[in-house]
C-alpha positions, 0 to 999 in steps of 0.5 A, spaced: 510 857 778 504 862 779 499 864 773 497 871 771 490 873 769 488 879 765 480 881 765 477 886 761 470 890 763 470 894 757 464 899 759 465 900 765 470 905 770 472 907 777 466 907 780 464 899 778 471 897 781 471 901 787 464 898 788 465 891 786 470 891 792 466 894 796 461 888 796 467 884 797 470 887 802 475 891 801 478 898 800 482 899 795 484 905 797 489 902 803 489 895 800 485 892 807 480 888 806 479 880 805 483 879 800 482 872 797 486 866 798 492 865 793 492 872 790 498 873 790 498 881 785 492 885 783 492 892 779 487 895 775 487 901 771 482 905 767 483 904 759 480 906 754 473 905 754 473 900 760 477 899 766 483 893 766 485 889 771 491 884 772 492 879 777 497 874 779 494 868 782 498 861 786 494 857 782 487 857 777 483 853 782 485 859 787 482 864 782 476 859 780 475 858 787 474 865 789 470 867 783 464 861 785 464 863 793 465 871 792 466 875 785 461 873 781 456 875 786 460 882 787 460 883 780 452 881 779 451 886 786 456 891 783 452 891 777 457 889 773 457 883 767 462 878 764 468 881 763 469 883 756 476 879 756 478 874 761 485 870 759 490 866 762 497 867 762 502 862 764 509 866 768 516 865 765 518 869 772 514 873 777 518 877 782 516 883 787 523 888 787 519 893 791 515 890 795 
């Protein structure tokens, strides 16, 4: 079973994601870009204070793998620093009905 992971960037909005994508390659707007290997679902949504994010990934190795060759440098070029919050969870079900 695929594993979830939720990450939280308390300070910062909109704008950091849509440029920390950007240095990834991906827009955001239409969904198009070099998406990483094994994810399998991403959201994100402003909250309170910050900007959330929830991803489903095949496997941890998958997302670790990702965060080594590309994310920590995008998030290092998008001025973003470690997530306020980055926890794994283990999925009962994952399932996609209007996809």
């Amino acid at each position: 079973m695929a594993d979830a992971l939720i990450i939280e960037l308390d300070g910062y909005g909109v704008e950091d994601y849509e440029r920390v994508n950007g240095h990834l390659g991906i827009d955001m707007q239409n969904g198009t870009g070099d998406w990483p290997q094994g994810l399998l679902t991403h959201s994100a949504a402003s909250k309170d204070g910050g900007f959330l994010i929830y991803e489903v990934w095949a496997s941890k190795a998958d997302q670790e793998r990702f965060m080594e060759e590309r994310l920590g440098r995008a998030l290092e070029e998008g001025g973003v620093e470690r997530p306020s919050r980055m926890e794994w969870l283990e999925l009962t079900a994952h399932h996609n009905p209007g996809g």
